[in-house]
MIBALUM-8765 format. One line per 3 residues: number of its first residue (from 1); their letters; for each residue x negated, y negated, z negated of C-alpha. Coordinates in steps of 0.02 Angstrom, whole numbers, m for minus. Layout:
NUM = A = X/Y/Z; ...
This chain:
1 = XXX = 0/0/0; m66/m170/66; m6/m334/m63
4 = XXX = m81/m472/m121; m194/m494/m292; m55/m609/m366
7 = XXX = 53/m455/m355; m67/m369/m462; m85/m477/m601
10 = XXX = 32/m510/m743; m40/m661/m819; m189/m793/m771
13 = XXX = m249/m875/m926; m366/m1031/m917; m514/m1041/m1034
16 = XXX = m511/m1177/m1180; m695/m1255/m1236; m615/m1325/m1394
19 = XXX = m731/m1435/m1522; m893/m1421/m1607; m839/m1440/m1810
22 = XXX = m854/m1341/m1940; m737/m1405/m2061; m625/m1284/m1978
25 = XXX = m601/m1095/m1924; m694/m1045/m1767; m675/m943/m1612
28 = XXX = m808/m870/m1520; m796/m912/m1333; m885/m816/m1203
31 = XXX = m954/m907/m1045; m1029/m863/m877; m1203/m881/m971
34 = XXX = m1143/m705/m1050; m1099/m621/m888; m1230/m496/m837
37 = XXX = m1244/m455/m672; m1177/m283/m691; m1014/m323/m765
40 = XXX = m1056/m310/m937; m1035/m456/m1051; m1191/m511/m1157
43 = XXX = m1117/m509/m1324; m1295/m577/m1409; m1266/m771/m1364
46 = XXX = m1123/m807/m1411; m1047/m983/m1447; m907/m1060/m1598
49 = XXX = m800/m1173/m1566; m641/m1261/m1663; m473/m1254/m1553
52 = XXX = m359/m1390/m1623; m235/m1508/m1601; m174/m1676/m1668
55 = XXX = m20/m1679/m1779; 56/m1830/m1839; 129/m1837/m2049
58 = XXX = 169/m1983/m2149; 118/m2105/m2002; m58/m2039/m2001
61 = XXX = m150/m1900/m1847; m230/m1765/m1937; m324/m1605/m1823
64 = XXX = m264/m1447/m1860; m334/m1281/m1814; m201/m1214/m1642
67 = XXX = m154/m1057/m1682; m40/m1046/m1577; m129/m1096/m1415
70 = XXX = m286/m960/m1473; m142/m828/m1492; m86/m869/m1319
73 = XXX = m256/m888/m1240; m363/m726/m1325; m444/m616/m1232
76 = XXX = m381/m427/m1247; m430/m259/m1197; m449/m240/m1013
79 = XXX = m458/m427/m962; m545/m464/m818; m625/m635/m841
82 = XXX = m682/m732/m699; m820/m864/m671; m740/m1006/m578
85 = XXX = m838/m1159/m589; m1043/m1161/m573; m1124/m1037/m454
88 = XXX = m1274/m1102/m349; m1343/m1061/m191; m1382/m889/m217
91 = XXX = m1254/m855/m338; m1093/m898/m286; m926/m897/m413
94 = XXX = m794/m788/m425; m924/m652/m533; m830/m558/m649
97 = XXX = m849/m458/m806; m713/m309/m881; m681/m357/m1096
100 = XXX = m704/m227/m1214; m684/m290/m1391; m852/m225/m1470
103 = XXX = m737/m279/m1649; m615/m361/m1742; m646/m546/m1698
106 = XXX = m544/m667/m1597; m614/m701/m1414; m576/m830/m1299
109 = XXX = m654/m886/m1115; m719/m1081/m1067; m647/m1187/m972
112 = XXX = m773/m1146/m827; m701/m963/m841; m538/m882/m816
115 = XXX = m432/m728/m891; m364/m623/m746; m231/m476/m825
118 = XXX = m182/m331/m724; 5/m270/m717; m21/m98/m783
121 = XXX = 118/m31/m698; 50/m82/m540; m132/m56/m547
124 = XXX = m274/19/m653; m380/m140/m722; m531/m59/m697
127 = XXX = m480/m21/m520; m429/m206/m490; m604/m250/m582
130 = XXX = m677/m141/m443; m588/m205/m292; m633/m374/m372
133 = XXX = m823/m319/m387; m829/m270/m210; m732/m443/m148
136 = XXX = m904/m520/m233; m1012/m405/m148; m952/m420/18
139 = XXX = m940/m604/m24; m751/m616/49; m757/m732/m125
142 = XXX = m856/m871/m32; m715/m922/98; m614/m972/m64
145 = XXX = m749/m1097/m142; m797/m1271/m128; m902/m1397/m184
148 = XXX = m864/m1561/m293; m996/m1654/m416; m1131/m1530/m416
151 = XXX = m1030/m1400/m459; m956/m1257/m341; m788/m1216/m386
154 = XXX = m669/m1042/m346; m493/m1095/m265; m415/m972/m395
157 = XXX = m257/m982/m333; m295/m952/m149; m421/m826/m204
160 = XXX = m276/m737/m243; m183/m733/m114; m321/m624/m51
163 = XXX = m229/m452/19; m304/m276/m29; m264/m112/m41
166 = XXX = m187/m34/m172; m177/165/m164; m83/300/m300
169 = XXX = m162/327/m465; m249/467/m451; m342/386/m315
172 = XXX = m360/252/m426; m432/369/m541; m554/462/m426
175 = XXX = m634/298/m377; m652/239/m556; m727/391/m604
178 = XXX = m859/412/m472; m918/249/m507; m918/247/m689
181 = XXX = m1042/425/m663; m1150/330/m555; m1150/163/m679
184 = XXX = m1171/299/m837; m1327/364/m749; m1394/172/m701
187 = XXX = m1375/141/m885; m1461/299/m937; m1606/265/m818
190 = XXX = m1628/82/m888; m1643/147/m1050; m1768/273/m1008
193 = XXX = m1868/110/m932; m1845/23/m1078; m1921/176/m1186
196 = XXX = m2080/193/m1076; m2129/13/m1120; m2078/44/m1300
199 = XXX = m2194/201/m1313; m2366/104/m1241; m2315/m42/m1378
202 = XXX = m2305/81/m1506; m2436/190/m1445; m2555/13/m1467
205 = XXX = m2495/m20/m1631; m2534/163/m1713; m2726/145/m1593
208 = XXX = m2769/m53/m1652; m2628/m120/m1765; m2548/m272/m1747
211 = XXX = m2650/m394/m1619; m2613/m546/m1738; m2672/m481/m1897
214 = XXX = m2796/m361/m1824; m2785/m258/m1986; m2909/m124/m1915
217 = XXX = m3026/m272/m1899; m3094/m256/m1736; m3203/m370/m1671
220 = XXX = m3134/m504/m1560; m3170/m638/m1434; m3071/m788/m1367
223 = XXX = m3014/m740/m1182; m3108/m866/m1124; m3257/m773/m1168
226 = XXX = m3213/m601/m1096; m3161/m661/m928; m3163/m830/m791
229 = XXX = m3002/m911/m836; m2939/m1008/m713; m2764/m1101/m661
232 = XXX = m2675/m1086/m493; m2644/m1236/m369; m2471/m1289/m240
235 = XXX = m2519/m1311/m78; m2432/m1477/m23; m2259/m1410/60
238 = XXX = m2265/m1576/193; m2414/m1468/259; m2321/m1322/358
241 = XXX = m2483/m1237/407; m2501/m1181/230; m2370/m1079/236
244 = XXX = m2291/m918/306; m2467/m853/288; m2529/m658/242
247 = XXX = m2582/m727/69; m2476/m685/m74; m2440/m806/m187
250 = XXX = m2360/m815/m355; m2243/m922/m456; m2236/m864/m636
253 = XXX = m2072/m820/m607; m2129/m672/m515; m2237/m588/m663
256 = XXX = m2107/m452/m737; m2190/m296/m743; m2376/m229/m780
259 = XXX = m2408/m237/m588; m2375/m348/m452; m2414/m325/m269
262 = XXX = m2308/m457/m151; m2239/m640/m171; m2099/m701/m102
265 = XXX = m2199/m824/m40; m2354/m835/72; m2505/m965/105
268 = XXX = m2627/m973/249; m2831/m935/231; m2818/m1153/290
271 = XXX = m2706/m1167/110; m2855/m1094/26; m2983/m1189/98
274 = XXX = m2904/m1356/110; m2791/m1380/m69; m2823/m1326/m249
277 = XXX = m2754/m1168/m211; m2864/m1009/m265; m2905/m814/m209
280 = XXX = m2873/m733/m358; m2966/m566/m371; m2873/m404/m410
283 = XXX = m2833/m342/m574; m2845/m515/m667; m2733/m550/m787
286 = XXX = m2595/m706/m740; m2505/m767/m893; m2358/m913/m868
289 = XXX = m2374/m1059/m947; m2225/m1162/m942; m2049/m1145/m1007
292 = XXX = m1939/m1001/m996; m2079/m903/m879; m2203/m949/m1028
295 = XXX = m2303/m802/m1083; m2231/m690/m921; m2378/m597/m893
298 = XXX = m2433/m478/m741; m2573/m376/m676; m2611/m413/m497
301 = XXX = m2655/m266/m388; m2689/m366/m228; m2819/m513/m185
304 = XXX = m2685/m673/m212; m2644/m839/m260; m2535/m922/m394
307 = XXX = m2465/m1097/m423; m2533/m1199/m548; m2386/m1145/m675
310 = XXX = m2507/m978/m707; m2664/m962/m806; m2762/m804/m746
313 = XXX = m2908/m720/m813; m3036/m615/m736; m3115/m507/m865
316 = XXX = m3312/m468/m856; m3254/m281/m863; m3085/m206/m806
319 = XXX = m3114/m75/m934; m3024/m209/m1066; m2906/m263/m944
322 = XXX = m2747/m162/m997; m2793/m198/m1213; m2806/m372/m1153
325 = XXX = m2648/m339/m1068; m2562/m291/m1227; m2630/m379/m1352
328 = XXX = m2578/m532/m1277; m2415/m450/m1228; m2387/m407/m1420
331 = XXX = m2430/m585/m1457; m2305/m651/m1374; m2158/m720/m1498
334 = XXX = m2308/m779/m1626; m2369/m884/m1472; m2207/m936/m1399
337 = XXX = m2171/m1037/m1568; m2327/m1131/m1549; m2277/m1219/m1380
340 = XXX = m2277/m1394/m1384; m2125/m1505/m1287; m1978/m1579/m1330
343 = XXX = m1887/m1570/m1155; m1982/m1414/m1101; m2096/m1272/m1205
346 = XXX = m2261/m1282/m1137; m2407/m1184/m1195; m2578/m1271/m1110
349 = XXX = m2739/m1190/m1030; m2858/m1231/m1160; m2726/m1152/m1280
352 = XXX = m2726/m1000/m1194; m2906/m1012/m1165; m2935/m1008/m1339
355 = XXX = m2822/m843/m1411; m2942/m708/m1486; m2913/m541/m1425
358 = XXX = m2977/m370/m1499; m3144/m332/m1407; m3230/m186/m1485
361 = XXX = m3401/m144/m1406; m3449/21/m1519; m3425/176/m1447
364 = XXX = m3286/255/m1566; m3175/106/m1514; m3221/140/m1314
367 = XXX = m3174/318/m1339; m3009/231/m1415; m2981/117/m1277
370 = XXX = m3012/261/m1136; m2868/355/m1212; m2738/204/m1211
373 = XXX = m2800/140/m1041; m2746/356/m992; m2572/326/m1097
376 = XXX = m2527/150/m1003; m2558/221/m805; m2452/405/m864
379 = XXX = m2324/301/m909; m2343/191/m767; m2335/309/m661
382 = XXX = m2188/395/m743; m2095/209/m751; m2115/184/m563
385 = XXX = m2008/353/m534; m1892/297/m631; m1896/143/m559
388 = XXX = m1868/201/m411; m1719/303/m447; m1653/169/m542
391 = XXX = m1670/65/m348; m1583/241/m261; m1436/235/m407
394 = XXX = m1394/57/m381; m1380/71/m188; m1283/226/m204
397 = XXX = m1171/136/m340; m1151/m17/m187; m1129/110/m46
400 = XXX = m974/186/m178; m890/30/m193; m915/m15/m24
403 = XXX = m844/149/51; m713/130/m89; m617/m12/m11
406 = XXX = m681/m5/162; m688/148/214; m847/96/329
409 = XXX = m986/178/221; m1060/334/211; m1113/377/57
412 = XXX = m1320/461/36; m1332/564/m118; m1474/646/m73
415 = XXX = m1611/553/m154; m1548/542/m312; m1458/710/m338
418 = XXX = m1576/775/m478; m1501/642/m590; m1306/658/m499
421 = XXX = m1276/855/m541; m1285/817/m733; m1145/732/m718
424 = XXX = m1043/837/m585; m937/1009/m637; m924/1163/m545
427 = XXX = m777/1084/m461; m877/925/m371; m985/1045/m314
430 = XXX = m941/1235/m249; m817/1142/m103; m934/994/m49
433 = XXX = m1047/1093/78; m1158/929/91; m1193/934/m98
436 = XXX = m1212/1110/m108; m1352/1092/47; m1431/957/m70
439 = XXX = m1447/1093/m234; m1518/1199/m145; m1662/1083/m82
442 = XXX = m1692/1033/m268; m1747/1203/m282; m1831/1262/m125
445 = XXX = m1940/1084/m140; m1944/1073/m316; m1886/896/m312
448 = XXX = m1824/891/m514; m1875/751/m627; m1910/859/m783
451 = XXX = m1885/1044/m855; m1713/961/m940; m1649/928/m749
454 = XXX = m1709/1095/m691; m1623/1200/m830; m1464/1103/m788
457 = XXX = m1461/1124/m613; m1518/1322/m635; m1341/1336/m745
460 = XXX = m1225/1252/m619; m1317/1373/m496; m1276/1537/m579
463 = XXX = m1114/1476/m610; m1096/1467/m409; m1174/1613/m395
466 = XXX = m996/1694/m495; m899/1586/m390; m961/1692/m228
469 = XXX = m1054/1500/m151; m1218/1556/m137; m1317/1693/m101
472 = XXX = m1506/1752/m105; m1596/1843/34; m1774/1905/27
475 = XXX = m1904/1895/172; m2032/2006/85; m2080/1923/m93
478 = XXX = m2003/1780/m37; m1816/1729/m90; m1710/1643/23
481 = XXX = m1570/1535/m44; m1423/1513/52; m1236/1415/41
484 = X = m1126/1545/117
C-alpha cells in the first residue's frame, strides 16, 4: 500500500527550549548535538531546562513551572524525533533518532528538533524510523529543505507529504529484524574495537605504570630530546599549483587511529619547496594542537605533510616510537586541562616540546619495551580485521535498507558471513541456496575469525546435515562438501 507519511503519524509534537533557572524543576531536553549518526541518542550530554509560564494573581506575573505543556510535549517510547533546523553542507537535516527511555525521567526535544509519533495501527515505528532512515540516505530529505539566516531548515510539513510504501506486518517485521541483526553485529564489532585499544592501555599500565606519575621510575626525557620536533605549514590556497598534488597532507582532524596513510587532501613537490610546508618522514609521531583536535595523535606510515595545526616528532630511534605513542596517549586528559585560551583550548609547541616521557636505556626495560611494541602491532593487526568487517557490516546494513524500500539492491553477504551465521537459525539458512554456498566456503577456505565462529558455524552445519542440506563426498583423503 502506497500513502503518504502524514497518514502514518498520529501526532507531530514541536520541541520547547524552555529557560535556564534553577529556582524551579527541570526537564532534560535532548538536541541534535545528542543524535549519533547511527540512530542512537547520546544520552551523556544532556541539557536542563525550566518550562514555564506567566500567571497573573493579585495584580502581580509570577512564572510557574508548565506542567501541563511538558505533559503534552514529553517524549515517549517509540518517538521518532527529527532534526529540523541546522544541518550544513555535508550534513543535511531531517536526521533522525528512535527514543528509548534508558529511565524514569521526563524528556523533551528543542525547538530545533521535532517529535514524529507513528499510528500503531498503521505502521510499526521502527519500520517508519527505517523508511525514514533510508529517505536520509538516499537524500530524498534534501528536496524538502531550505536555507534562511545561516541555518538550513526541513519543510516538515511538505516533508511529509512524502509518499512511501507501506507493506503488512509481518513484512514489517522481517525488515526490522534483518536490520536490527545486522545493527546488533555493528555494535558488537565496535565494541570489540573499543576492547583492543583498552587491552594495549592496560597492557602499558601493568609494563610502566601510569605515564604521569611514572611510579616504576623510569628514566625520562622531554620529547624534544628524543626526537626533531617540528610544526606543519598551509600552503597559500590563492596558489592552485600547490594543490591536487601526490603529497599527502594532514589536518589534525585526520589523526584518529595509531596509523595513518592518506589525506583528504594533497600538495605538490612546488608546495614543498616554495611555502612553509614540510616532508614529514614516516613513522613520526603528529600530535594536534589546537581545540577540539588537541592532543589527536597519529602515527604516519607514509612520507607526508601536515598543516601547521600539528606538532610532529621524529624520534632518534623508532624503537620508542609506539611507548612514546602511549605515554603521551595516556597523558592526554592531565594535558588537555593545561591548555591555555579563553575562546579556544590551545596547547603550544614549546609546551609540547617540553612533556617528559619514559625513556629507559637499560637492557631489562628494552626487553620490556620489545614485548609491548609485539602486543601494540598483534592487536593492530587484529583491530584492522575488525575494522574491516566493521566497513563490510555497515555497507551490508546500507545495501538492507536500500533494497528494503527500493527494491533496486542486491544484497552481498558474502564477506561478512563469519560474523552473519551467529545470528541466523536453521531456518535463514537450509532454504537460501546462496547462503548455504557461502557456509560452505567458510569451511573449504577457512575464512572464520576465531575458534568461537568456527564452533558455531560447525553446529549449524551438523544440524543441516539432519535436515538432509548437505552432504560429504570423498576424493581419496580428501572430503568434499556439497549443498545438495
Amino acid at each position: 500500500m502506497k500513502t503518504k507519511l502524514r497518514n502514518l503519524i498520529s501526532r507531530t509534537i514541536t520541541g520547547e527550549w524552555g529557560y535556564e533557572n534553577n529556582n524551579f524543576s527541570n526537564v532534560i531536553v535532548i538536541r541534535a548535538a545528542n543524535f549519533n549518526n547511527d540512530g542512537t541518542i547520546d544520552f551523556s550530554n544532556l541539557v536542563e531546562r525550566a518550562i514555564l509560564k506567566k500567571e497573573k494573581e493579585n495584580g502581580k506575573i509570577n512564572w510557574r513551572v508548565d506542567f501541563e505543556k511538558i505533559e503534552a510535549k514529553k517524549i515517549i517510547d517509540d518517538d521518532i524525533i527529527i532534526e529540523k533546523s541546522g544541518g550544513g553542507p555535508n550534513s543535511p537535516v531531517g536526521r533522525i533518532v528512535y527514543f528509548k527511555n534508558p529511565g524514569n525521567k521526563t524528556y523533551l526535544c528543542n525547538n530545533f528538533t521535532q517529535i514524529l509519533r507513528a499510528d500503531k495501527s498503521k505502521i510499526n515505528p521502527m519500520f517508519l524510523y527505517y523508511n525514514l532512515q533510508y529517505l536520509y540516505k538516499t537524500k530524498r530529505v534534501l528536496k524538502y529543505q531550505n536555507q534562511t539566516t545561516g541555518l538550513i531548515n526541513l519543510k516538515v510539513e511538505r516533508y511529509l507529504q512524502e509518499e512511501v510504501t507501506v507493506p503488512l506486518f509481518d513484512i514489517q517485521l522481517k525488515v526490522i529484524t534483518q536490520l536490527q541483526i545486522i545493527q546488533e553485529l555493528i555494535d558488537n564489532r565496535k565494541k570489540s574495537i573499543h576492547l583492543i585499544d583498552k587491552l594495549v592501555f592496560s597492557k602499558y599500565i601493568e609494563m610502566f605504570g601510569n605515564p604521569i606519575n611514572n611510579p616504576k621510575n623510569f628514566k625520562t626525557k622531554k620529547l624534544s630530546e628524543i626526537g626533531i620536533c617540528k610544526t606543519g605549514g598551509t600552503p597559500s590556497t590563492d596558489n592552485s599549483k600547490y594543490y591536487n598534488g601526490n603529497i599527502n597532507w594532514f589536518t589534525s582532524g585526520e589523526l584518529n587511529d595509531l596509523f595513518i596513510y592518506e589525506s583528504k587532501k594533497k600538495i605538490t613537490q612546488e608546495a614543498i619547496e616554495k611555502s612553509n610546508s614540510k616532508i614529514i618522514p614516516i613513522n613520526s609521531i603528529l600530535i594536534g594542537m589546537y581545540d577540539t583536535a588537541a592532543f589527536k595523535m597519529s602515527i604516519n606510515k607514509v612520507e607526508c605533510s601536515c598543516n601547521q595545526a600539528i606538532l610532529y616528532s621524529k624520534l632518534h630511534d623508532d624503537f620508542y616510537k609506539y611507548l612514546t605513542y602511549y605515554s603521551l596517549l595516556l597523558s592526554k586528559d592531565y594535558y588537555l586541562n593545561k591548555r591555555k585560551g579563553a575562546r579556544q583550548k590551545n596547547l603550544n609547541a614549546t609546551f609540547i616540546k617540553n612533556i617528559k616521557i619514559i625513556h629507559p636505556v637499560d637492557k631489562e626495560s628494552k626487553e620490556l619495551i620489545t614485548k609491548f611494541n609485539s602486543i601494540v602491532e598483534q592487536n593492530y593487526t587484529q583491530k584492522l580485521s575488525f575494522l574491516n568487517s566493521l566497513q563490510n557490516l555497515e555497507l551490508l546494513f546500507q545495501s538492507v535498507l536500500i533494497n528494503s524500500f527500493s527494491e533496486k539492491i542486491k544484497i552481498n553477504e558474502k564477506s561478512i558471513f563469519d560474523d552473519l551465521i551467529k545470528q541466523f537459525t536453521i531456518n535463514d539458512l537450509k532454504d537460501k541456496k546462496e547462503r548455504l554456498q557461502y557456509l560452505k566456503e567458510l569451511f573449504t577456505e577457512n575464512k572464520f575469525n576465531d575458534v568461537k565462529s568456527y564452533n558455531n558455524a560447525k553446529e549449524k552445519l551438523f544440524e543441516l546435515f539432519d535436515e538432509d542440506v548437505f552432504e560429504q563426498t570423498f576424493d581419496g583423503d580428501k572430503i568434499n562438501l556439497n549443498v545438495k
